[in-house]
C-alpha positions in Angstrom: 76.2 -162.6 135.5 74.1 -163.5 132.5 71.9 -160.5 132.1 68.2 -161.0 130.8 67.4 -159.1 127.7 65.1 -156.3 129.3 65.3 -152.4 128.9 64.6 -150.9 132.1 63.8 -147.2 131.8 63.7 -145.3 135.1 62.8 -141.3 135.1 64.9 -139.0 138.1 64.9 -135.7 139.4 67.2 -135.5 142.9 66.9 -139.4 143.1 69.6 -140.3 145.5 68.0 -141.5 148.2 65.7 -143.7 146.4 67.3 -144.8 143.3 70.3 -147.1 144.8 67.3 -149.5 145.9 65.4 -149.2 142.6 68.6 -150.5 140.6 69.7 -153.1 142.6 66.1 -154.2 142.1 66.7 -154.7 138.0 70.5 -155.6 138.4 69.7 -158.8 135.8 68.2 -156.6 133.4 70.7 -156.2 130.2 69.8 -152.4 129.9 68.8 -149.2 132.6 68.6 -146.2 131.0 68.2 -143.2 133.4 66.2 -140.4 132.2 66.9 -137.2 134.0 65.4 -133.8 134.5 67.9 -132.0 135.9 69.2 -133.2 139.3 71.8 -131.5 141.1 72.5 -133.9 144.1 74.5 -137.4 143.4 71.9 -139.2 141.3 74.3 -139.6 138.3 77.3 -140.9 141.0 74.3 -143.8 141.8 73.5 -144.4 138.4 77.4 -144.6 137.1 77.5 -146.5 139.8 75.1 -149.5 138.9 76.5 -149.0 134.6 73.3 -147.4 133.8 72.9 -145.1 130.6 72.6 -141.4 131.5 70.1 -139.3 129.6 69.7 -135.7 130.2 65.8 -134.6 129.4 64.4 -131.4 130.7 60.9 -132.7 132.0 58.3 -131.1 129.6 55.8 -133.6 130.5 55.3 -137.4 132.0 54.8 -138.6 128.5 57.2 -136.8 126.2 59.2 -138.3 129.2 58.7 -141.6 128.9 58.3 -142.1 125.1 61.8 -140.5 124.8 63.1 -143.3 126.8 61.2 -145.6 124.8 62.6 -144.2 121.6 66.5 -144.9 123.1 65.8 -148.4 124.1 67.3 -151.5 121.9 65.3 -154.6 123.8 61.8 -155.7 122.6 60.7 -155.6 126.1 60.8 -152.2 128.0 59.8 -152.3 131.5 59.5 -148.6 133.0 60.1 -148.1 136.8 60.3 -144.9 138.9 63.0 -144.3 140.5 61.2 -144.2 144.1 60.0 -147.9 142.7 61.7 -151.0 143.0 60.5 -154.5 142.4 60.3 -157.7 144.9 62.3 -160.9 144.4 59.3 -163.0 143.6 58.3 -160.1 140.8 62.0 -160.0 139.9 61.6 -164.0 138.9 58.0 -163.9 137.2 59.0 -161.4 134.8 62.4 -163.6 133.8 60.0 -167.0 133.8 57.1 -165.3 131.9 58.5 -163.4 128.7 60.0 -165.5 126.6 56.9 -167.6 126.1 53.8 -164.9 126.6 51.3 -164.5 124.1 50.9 -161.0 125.4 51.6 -157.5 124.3 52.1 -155.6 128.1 51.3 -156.6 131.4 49.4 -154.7 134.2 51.8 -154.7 137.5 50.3 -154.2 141.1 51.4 -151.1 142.7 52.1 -151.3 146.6 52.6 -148.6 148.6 54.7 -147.9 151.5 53.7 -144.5 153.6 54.9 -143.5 156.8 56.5 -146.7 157.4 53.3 -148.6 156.7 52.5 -150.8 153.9 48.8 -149.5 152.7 46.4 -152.1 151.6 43.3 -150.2 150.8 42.6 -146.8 149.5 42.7 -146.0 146.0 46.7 -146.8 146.0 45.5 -150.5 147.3 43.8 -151.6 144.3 46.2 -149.8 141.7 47.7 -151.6 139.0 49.6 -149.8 136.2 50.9 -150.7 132.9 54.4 -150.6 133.4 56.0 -154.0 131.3 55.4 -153.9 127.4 56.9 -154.5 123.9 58.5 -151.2 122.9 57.0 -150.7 119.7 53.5 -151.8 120.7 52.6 -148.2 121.8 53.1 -144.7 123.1 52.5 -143.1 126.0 50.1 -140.2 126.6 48.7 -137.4 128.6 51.3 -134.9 129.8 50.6 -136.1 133.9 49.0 -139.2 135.4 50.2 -140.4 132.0 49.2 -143.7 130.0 50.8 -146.3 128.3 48.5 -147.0 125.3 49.7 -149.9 123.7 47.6 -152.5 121.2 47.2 -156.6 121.8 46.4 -158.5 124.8 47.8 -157.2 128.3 48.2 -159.7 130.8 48.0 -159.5 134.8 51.4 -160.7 136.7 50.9 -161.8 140.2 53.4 -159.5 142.0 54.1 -156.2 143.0 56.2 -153.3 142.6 57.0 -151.5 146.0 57.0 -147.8 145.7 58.1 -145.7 148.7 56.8 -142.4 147.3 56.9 -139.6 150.1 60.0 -139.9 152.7 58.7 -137.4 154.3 54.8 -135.0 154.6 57.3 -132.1 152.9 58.2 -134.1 149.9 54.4 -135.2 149.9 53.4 -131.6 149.7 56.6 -130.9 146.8 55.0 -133.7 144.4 51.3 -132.0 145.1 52.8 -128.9 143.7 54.3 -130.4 140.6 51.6 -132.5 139.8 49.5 -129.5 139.8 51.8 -127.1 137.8 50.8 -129.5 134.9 47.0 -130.2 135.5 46.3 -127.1 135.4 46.0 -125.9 131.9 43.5 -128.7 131.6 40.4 -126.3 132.0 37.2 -127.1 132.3 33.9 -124.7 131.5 33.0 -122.6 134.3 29.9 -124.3 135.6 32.0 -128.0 135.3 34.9 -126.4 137.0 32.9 -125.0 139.6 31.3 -128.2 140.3 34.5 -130.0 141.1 36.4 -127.3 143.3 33.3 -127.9 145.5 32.6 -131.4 144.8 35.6 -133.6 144.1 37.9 -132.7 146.9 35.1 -134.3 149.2 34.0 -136.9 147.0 38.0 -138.0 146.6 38.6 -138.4 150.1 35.1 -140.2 151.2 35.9 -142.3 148.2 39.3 -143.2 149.2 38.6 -143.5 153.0 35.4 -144.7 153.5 34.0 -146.5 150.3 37.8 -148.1 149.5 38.2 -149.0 153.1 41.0 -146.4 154.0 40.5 -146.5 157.6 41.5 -150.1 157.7 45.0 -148.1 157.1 45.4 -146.7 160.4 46.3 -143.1 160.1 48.1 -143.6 157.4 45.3 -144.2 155.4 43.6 -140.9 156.5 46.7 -138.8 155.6 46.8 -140.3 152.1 43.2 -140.0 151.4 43.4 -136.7 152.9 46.3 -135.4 151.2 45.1 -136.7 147.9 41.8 -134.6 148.3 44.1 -131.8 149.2 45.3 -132.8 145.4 42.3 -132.3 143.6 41.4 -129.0 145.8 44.3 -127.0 144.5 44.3 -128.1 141.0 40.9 -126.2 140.9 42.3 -123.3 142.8 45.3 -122.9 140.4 42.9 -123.1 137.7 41.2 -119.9 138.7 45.1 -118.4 139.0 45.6 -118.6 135.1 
């Protein structure tokens, strides 16, 4: 197989039942490099598996996550994909047809999501699209969660989506909710702001996401991620208050 000269960077943590799917997705890439917090179920087997290089990275945060993959890649283009992620045939091809000619620094990559067995089109995880496809030395990422790819030049739009499969269950749901949260949380905020949000935002988020972004159109799915996402930005507030 004549691989295409891409670095795919993919960040794990007990990734078995997801990962197989999200390298086979980037089996023409020339490089995968795995970078792993930790996991103690069969995630390196997979990984060996498909050839991919095996990093070992103690998760300090999303970014120092990411931009030490970045720093181990060799390709001018670096596409990063989480490892409950994979990409479709038709964005498997666009990416292949488009780089060698773009004028572009990074492209913007629709993010679908797949919950409960249900594809969600609306929401706030309808409309997302994320910076996932760039040159590796146009930029760094940032923020230690919900974390950002700043790079300079122009970013493009590509037409297709990733597929991301996130919570197999309401369990693992509830385990990322915790995580997430471990690490917002020493972002304070002044007493009166901080206030304002714990009774504000967790209200805001889910009308937001349900009403105004057309969440109900979602079935119940819909309501459990827009509820389960205001459940988010409750206890981030409450485990504020705890430090």
């Amino acid at each position: 197989m004549n691989r295409f000269p891409l670095s795919v960077i993919i960040l794990t943590k007990n990734s078995e039942i997801t990962l197989e799917k999200a390298l086979e997705s980037v089996r023409w890439a020339q490089e995968v490099l795995i970078i792993d917090d930790g996991s103690s179920d069969s995630t390196k087997n997979i990984a060996d598996k498909f050839g991919a290089r095996w990093i070992s990275s103690p998760l300090k945060d999303f970014a120092n996550q990411r931009n030490n993959g970045l720093s181990l890649a060799t390709h001018d283009w670096v596409l990063f994909l989480d490892s409950d992620e994979y990409l479709t045939l038709e964005l498997q091809h666009e990416i292949q047809t488009l780089l060698p000619t773009t004028r572009f620094n990074g492209f913007l990559i629709k993010r679908t999501d797949v919950f409960m067995q249900k594809t969600l089109w609306y929401g706030e995880t309808g409309r997302m699209h994320l910076l996932r496809l760039a040159k590796r030395n146009a930029g760094v990422w940032y923020r230690p969660v919900h974390e950002v790819w700043n790079i300079s030049g122009g970013i493009g739009k590509l037409k297709h989506s990733i597929m991301h499969t996130p919570h197999v269950s309401v369990t693992s749901f509830l385990e990322k909710i915790n995580l997430y949260t471990e690490m917002e949380k020493i972002q304070k905020d002044p007493l009166f702001l901080w206030l304002i949000k714990l009774l504000y935002y967790p209200k805001v988020k889910f009308f937001v996401n349900y009403v105004l972004k057309c969440g109900f159109l979602d079935g119940f799915p819909g309501f459990a991620m827009a509820y389960m996402m205001s459940l988010h930005s409750l206890i981030v507030r409450i485990k504020q208050y705890e430090t």
